[in-house]
N, C-alpha and C positions, 0 to 999 in steps of 0.2 A: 380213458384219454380222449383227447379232441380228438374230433370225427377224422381232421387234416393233418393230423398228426402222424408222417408214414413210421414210426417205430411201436405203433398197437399190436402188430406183429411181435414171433419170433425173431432175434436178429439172423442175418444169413450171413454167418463170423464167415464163411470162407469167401466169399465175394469182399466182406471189405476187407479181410488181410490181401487179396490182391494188391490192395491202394498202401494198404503198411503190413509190411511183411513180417513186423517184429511181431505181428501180432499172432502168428502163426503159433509161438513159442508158450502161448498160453491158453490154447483153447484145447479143452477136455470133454470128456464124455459126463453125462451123466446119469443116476440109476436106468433112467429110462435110453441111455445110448443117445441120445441129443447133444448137439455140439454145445458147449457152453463156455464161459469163461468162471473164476473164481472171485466173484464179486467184494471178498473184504480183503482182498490184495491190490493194492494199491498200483503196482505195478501193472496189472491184469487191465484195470479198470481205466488208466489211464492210455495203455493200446488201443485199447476198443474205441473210447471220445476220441481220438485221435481219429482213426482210421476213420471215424463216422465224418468227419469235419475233412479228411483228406478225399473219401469216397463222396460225400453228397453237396457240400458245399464249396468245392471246388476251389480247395484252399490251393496252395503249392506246398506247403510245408508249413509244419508247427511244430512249436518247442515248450515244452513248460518244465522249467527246473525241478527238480524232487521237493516236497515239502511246502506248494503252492495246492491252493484247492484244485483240486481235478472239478472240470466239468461237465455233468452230467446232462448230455447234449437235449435226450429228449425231453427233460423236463425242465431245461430252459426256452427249449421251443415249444414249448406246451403253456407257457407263460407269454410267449409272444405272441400266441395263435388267439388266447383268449382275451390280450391286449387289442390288437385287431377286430376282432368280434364287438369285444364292448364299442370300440371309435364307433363301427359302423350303423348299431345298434340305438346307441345312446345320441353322438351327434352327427346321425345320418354322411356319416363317413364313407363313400365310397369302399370297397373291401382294396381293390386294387389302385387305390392313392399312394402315393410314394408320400411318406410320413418322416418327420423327423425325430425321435427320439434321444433320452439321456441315461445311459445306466449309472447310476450314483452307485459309487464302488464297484467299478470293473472289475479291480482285482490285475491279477497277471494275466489271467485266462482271454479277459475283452470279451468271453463269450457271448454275450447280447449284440455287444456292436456286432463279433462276427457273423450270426446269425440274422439279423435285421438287417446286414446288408447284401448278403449272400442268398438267404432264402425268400426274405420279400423284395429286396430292392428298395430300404428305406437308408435315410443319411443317418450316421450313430453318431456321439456324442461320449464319450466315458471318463466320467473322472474317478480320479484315485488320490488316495494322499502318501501311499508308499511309492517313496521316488525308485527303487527298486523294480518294484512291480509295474511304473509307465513304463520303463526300459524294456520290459519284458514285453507286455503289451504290444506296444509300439514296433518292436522286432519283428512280431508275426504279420502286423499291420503290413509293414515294408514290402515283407513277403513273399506279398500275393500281389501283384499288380492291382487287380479287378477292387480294392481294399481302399488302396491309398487317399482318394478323392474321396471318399463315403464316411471315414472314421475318422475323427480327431479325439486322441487320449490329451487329456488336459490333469497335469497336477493339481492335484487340491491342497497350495501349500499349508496353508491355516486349516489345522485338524477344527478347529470350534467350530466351522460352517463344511456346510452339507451341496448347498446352493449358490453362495455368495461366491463370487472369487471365479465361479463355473460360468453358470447363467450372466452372459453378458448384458447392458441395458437394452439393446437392437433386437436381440434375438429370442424367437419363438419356436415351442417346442409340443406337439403333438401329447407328448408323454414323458412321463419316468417310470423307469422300469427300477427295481433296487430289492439285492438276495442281503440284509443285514445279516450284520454277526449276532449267533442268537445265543451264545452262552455268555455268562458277566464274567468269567474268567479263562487264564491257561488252567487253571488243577480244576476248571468244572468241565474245560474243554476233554482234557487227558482222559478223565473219569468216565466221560462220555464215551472215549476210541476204547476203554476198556472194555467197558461194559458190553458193547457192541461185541467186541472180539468172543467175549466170557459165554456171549447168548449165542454166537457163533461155533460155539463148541472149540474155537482156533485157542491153539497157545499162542506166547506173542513173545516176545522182548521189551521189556521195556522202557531201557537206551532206545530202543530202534523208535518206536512212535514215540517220544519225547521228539526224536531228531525229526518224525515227519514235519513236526508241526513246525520246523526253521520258516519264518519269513511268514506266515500265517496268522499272525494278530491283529490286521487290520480285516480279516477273512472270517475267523473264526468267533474272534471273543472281544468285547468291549465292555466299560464299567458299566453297571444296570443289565447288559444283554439286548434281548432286540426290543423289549416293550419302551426302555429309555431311546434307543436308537432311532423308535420309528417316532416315539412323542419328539424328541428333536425334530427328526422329518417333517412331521406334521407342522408345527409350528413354524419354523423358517418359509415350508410352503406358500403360507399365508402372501409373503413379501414379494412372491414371484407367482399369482394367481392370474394374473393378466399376461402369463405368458406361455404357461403350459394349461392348457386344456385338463388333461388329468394324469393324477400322481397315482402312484400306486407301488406297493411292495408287496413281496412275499411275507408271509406270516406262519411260523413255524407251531407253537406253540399257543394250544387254545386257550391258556392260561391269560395271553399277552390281550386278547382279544376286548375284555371290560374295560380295560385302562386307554385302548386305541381309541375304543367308543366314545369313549369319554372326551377325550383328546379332540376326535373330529369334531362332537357339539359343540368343544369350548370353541374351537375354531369358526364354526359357522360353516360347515363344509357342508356339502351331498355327499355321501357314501355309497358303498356297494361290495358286497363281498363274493367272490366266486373259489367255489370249493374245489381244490383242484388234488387228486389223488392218485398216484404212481405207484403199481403193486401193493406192498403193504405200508407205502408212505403219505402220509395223510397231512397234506398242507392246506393254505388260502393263498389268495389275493385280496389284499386290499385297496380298492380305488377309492380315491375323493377327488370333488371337481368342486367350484366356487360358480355363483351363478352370476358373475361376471366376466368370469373365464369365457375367452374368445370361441 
């Protein structure tokens, strides 16, 4: 993990169920007598990001309906820390500049606004195109007082654009941050929660994770998956190059990787990839910048 990244540690569950007390109800032992929670319970795992976001960021309270993507706090703070890194690096970015950025697909969570503005002190940006999920967003925004001025959640009515609709003519952006949906379907999504649960050793229901996935298809699955997701990204980029500095996504799938490549040269971009890995989860980043970008 990033060197700044304070959850490299053990977590210490009984300090944050102080902050959410539900959380109390689901921390166990483990072979070794170690406090732990049950990481393919959904419920378990959604305590804990809570509690982390009530305990360190100094929310007031947050709400996310059953069957939105939970989010996995530190490794979307692990995504902002090495966002940071690159600005300061690449275009001698002060580390401590208050930055503007844009999470393309918030989702309900807003996790990145919440985070970038909570933990560095940057202005957020998040659009969505489930009007649902603004509502949800927007809720937790309300909140927290400390929130309100920092994050504007923006509908993305028009599913065709990623950018357009967002990105006003005026306005200038440090960054895009964006988690795509990385499976091309709901039965490749499903297959996916199985198979997890199977290698899990858990039995499951499976009514019950059909039903998690309510409200989750702008989250989880899209036609093509994330290699067409981010080639969309990519391209629309081009048209707003003179106004964000640099783009960048997560990249699930090394598979997706030749065809992004590919994408960026047809573009005429700079590139950069940074490996980013979370126990036994093994992801990227992908940045590109235009060398006319400000």
């Amino acid at each position: 993990m990033h060197a700044q990244n304070p959850y490299s540690d053990r977590y210490d569950l009984k300090r944050l169920a102080t902050f959410n007390p539900e959380l109390k109800e689901h921390i166990v032992s483990n072979p070794s007598n170690e406090d732990t929670i049950d990481f393919s319970d959904s419920a378990s795992v959604y305590e804990l990001n809570k509690a982390m976001l009530l305990a360190d960021f100094n929310l007031d309270t947050y709400e996310l309906p059953m069957g939105y993507l939970i989010p996995p706090v530190p490794g979307r703070l692990e995504y902002l820390l090495h966002i940071r890194e690159f600005l300061s690096e690449q275009f001698k970015i002060d580390g401590n500049t208050k930055l503007r950025g844009l999470d393309v697909g918030s989702g309900a969570n807003g996790i990145y606004c919440i985070l970038g503005t909570q933990h560095f002190n940057w202005n957020m940006v998040g659009s969505e195109c489930d009007s649902n999920a603004v509502k949800i967003a927007k809720a937790n925004v309300n909140s927290t007082k400390s929130l309100k001025n920092k994050i504007d959640i923006r509908h993305q009515e028009n599913k065709s654009f990623l950018f357009k609709n967002v990105i006003q003519p005026s306005e200038q952006f440090d960054f895009t941050v964006c988690n795509p949906p990385f499976h091309t379907s709901k039965e490749d999504a499903f297959r996916g929660s199985q198979k997890k649960l199977n290698n899990l050793g858990r039995e499951f229901d499976k009514q019950q994770v059909a039903l998690n996935f309510e409200g989750q298809a702008n989250e989880l699955w899209c036609n093509g998956g994330e290699a067409l997701f981010i080639k969309r990204l990519i391209k629309e980029s081009i048209l707003f190059k003179n106004q964000v500095k640099v783009f960048s996504t997560l990249v699930s799938k090394t598979d997706s990787l030749a065809n992004i490549d590919k994408q960026l040269k047809k573009a005429k971009a700079n590139s950069y990839v940074i490996p980013m890995d979370l126990g036994n989860k093994k992801s990227r980043i992908v940045l590109w910048w235009f060398d006319s970008a400000l």
